[in-house]
N, C-alpha and C positions, 0 to 999 in steps of 0.2 A: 620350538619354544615360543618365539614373536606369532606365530598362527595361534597356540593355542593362549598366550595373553590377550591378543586381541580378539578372540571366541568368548573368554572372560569377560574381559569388557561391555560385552555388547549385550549379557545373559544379565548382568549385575543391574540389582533396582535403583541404584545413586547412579546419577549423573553426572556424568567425567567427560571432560573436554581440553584437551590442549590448544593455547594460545602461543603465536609466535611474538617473536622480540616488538611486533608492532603492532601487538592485541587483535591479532586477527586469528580466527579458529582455525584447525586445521584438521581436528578431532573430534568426533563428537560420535557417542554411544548412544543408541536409539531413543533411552531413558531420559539423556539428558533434553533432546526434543520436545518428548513428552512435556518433560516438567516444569523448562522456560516459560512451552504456549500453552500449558495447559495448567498450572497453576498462578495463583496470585504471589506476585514479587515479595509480599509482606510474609508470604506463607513458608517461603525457601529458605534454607542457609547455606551458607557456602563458603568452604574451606579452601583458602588459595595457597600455593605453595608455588615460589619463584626459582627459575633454572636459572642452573648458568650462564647460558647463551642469551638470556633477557625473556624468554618463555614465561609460560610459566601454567601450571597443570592447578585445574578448580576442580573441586568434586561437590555436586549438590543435592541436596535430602530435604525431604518434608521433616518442616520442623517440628517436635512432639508438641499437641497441644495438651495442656494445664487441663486437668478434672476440671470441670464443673459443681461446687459442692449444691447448688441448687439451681437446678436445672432448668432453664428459661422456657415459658410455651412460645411457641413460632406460629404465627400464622400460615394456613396450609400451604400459602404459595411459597413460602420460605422454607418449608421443607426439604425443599430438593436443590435448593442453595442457590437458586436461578429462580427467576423471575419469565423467563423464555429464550429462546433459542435463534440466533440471529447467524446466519451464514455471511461469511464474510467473502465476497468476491471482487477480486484486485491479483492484479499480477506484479503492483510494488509490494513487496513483503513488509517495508519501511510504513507505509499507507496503511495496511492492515495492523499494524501493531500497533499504531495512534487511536485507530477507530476500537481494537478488541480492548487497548487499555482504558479506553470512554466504556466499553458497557461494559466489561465485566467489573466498573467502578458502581456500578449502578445494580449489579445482581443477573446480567444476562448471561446467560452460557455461550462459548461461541463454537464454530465451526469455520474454518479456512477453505479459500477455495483461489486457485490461482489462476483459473480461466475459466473460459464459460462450459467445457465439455465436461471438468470435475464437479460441476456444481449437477449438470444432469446426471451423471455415473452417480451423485451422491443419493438425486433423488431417486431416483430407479432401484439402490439398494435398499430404499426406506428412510435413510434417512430424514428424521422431521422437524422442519425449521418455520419457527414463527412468522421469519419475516429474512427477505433477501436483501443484503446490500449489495448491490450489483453496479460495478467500476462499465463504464460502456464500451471504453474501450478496451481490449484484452487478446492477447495473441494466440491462436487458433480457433477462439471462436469469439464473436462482441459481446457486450453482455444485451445489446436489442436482439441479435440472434436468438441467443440466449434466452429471453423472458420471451420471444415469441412461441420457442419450442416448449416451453414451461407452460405455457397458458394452452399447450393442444396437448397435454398429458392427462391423461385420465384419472380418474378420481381427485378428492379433496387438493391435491398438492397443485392444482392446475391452478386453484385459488387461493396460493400462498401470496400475502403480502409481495413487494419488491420498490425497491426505493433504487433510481438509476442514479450516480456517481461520475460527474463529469466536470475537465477542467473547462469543457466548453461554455463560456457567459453567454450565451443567445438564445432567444424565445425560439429560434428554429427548433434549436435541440432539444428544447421542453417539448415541444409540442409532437418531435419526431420519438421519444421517449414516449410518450405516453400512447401515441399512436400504437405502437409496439405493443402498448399491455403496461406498464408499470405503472405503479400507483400511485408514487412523488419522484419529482426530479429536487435533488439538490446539487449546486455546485460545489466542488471544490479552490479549498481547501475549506473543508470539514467546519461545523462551527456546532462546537456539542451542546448548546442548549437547544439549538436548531435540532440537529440529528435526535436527540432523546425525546425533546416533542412530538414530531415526526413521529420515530417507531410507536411510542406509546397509543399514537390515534390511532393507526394503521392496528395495530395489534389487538386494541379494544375494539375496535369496527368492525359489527358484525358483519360478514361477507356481504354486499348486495349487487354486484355485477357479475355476469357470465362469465366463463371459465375460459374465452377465449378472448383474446384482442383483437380487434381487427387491424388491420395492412394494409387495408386500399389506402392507393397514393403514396407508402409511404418510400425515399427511397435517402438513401446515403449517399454522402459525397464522394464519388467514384475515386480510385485510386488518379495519381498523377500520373498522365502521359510522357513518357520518359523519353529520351534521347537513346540511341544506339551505345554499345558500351564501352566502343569505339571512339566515339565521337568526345574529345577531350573540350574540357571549358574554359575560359580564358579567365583571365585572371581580375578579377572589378574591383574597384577602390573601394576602401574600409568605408562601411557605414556606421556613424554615430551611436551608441550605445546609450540606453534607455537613460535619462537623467535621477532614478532614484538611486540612495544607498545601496551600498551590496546587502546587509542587513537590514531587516525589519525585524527591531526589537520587540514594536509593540504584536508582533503575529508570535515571533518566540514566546514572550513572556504571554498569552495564550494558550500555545500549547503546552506550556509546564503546569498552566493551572487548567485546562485538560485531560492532560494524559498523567499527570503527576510527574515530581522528581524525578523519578527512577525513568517511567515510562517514557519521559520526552528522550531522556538521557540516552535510552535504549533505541529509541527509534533514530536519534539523528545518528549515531552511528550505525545501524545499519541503512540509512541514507546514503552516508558518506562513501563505504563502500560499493551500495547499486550504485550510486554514480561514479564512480573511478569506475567501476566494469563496464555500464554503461557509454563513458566520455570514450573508453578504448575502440567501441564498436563505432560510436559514429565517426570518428576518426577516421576508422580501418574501411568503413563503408562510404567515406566521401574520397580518397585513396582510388577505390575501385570503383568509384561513379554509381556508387550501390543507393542511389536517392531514395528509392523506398523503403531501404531499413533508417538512413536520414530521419525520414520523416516518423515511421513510428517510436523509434527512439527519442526526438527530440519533443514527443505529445505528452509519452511517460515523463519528460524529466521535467516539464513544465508543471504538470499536475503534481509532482513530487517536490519542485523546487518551491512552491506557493505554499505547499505546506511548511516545509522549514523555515519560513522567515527568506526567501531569496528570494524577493520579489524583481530584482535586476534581472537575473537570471530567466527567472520564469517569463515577464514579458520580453525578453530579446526572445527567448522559444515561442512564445506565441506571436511574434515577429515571422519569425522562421515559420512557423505553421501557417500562418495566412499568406502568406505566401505559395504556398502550396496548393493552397484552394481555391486560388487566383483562377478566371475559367482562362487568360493563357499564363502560363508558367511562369514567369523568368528565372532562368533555372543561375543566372551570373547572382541575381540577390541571395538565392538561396544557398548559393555556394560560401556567401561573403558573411550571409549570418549566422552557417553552422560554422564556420569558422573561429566565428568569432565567441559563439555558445563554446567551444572545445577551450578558447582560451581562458575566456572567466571564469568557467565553473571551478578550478580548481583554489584560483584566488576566495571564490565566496565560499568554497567547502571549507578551505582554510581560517577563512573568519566566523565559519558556523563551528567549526570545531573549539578554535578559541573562547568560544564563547560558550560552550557545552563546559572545556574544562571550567572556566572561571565560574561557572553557577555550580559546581560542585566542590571546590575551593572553599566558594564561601558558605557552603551548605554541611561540609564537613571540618573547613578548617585545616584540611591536608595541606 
């Protein structure tokens, strides 16, 4: 009987999801994927119903829209309810749902993409995207890899737009970006009049450059030379932590206006959670002398923490990251500052969540 309910579930066109006592999913019905990313928050409704155990079970439907008694004309590009088709590439899900709730505020349709090999498999099936936003760094493949293999594929798509997506602030990495083939570096974190000018030129620009990028010269900074796994680190005195607040309200109150209410609302909690999951790995990977998951883990939570308003956070990571790129190592620093990134971030998630309830407080009045 639980086989063939849960067979129900997953065939039914409403969106059904179960949350635990601590609003976190644990359920979720294909539909209801569909129709979080792929519809507008204003467009949904949704029925909640609380359990016992502090659960509590939502089910979501397109909401029926009102006739029309006279019927508006649309210009032809508003036909098709988009403006154009922007591929979204980012392996924080958190990141992507700041940037999809900017354009689909603006009319663009979007497409996800969680590393750089989905975004090929996309292109290859046909999928057609106006223009790529492409995060650089990304686990199994970068996104320079990335728009390299893009710019030697064949026909029109070799000539798709691409905008590269980096926490890195250094004219090196403009200039190793564009080398690669893409057409604008911006940094992170996001800044949507920036982003929405950007696409729009990019998009109206009639093609005028070859379909390939050139490479000569261009090379990335090699992975860190690591110690045996053996070889145990001593222990080095606490270093100093960054003198800013743990919050940056003026970067929050940004992203509300943004991403909207909802949108911000939605994304720092699924912040909060990549980084609990997150905080566990580098944890478990400094434990086992695992420095190279260290390091790409601690690049993600930078570029993810700058977005949320944690600016503490984010430069003790980027603390931790130059350090890494150091041409020798000190691998006693880098012990001392993921350390100490393990210890704060949950203090700052705590005062971002805080501060997520109290804006919808006062935006509801609950």
């Amino acid at each position: 009987m639980n086989n063939l309910l849960i067979d129900a579930l997953a065939q039914t066109t409403a969106g059904i999801a179960l949350f635990d006592s601590n609003e976190r999913i644990i359920y979720a019905n294909p539909a209801w994927e569909q129709l979080i990313t792929g519809i507008a928050e204003e467009d949904l409704q949704f029925c909640e119903t609380e359990l016992k155990d502090g659960g509590m079970i939502s089910v979501c439907f397109i909401k029926t829209q009102a006739e029309v008694a006279h019927p508006i004309a649309l210009p032809a590009s508003a036909n098709d309810a988009k403006i154009g088709t922007v591929i979204i590439a980012d392996d924080s899900e958190s990141n992507r749902m700041v940037a999809r709730r900017i354009l689909q505020s603006e009319g663009y349709g979007i497409v996800e993409a969680s590393n750089g090999q989905s975004v090929l498999n996309m292109l290859r099936r046909g999928v057609t995207a106006d223009l790529i936003l492409m995060d650089i760094e990304m686990p199994d493949m970068d996104g320079l890899h990335t728009t390299r293999r893009i710019r030697h594929m064949p026909g029109p798509v070799a000539q798709t737009p691409i905008i590269a997506l980096s926490a890195h602030q250094s004219r090196d990495w403009n200039v190793i970006a564009r080398q690669s083939g893409v057409d604008e570096f911006i940094n992170k974190p996001i800044q949507r009049t920036k982003l929405l000018d950007t696409i729009r030129e990019l998009i109206n620009r009639a093609p005028d450059k070859s379909a390939t990028g050139s490479t000569n010269g261009t090379h990335l900074s090699p992975p860190p030379v690591l110690r045996p796994r053996g070889a145990r680190i001593s222990r080095p005195a606490r270093l100093d932590l960054p003198s800013r607040a743990v919050l940056d309200i003026k970067a929050l109150e940004q992203l509300y206006v943004d991403a909207g209410d909802e949108g911000a609302s939605c994304g720092i909690e699924l912040f909060i959670n990549e980084t609990e999951t997150r905080l566990v790995k580098i944890d478990n990977a400094l434990s086992e002398d695992d420095l190279a998951t260290v390091r790409d883990e601690v690049h993600v939570l930078k570029s993810t923490s700058g977005t949320f308003g944690l600016r503490q956070l984010s430069e003790l990571c980027e603390i931790t990251q130059n350090f890494f790129e150091d041409d020798d190592i000190n691998e006693d620093r880098i012990l001392a500052t993921s350390q100490q990134v393990v210890q704060l971030a949950p203090k700052a998630l705590k005062a971002l969540n805080l501060y997520r309830r109290s804006r919808e407080w006062a935006r509801t009045g609950a």
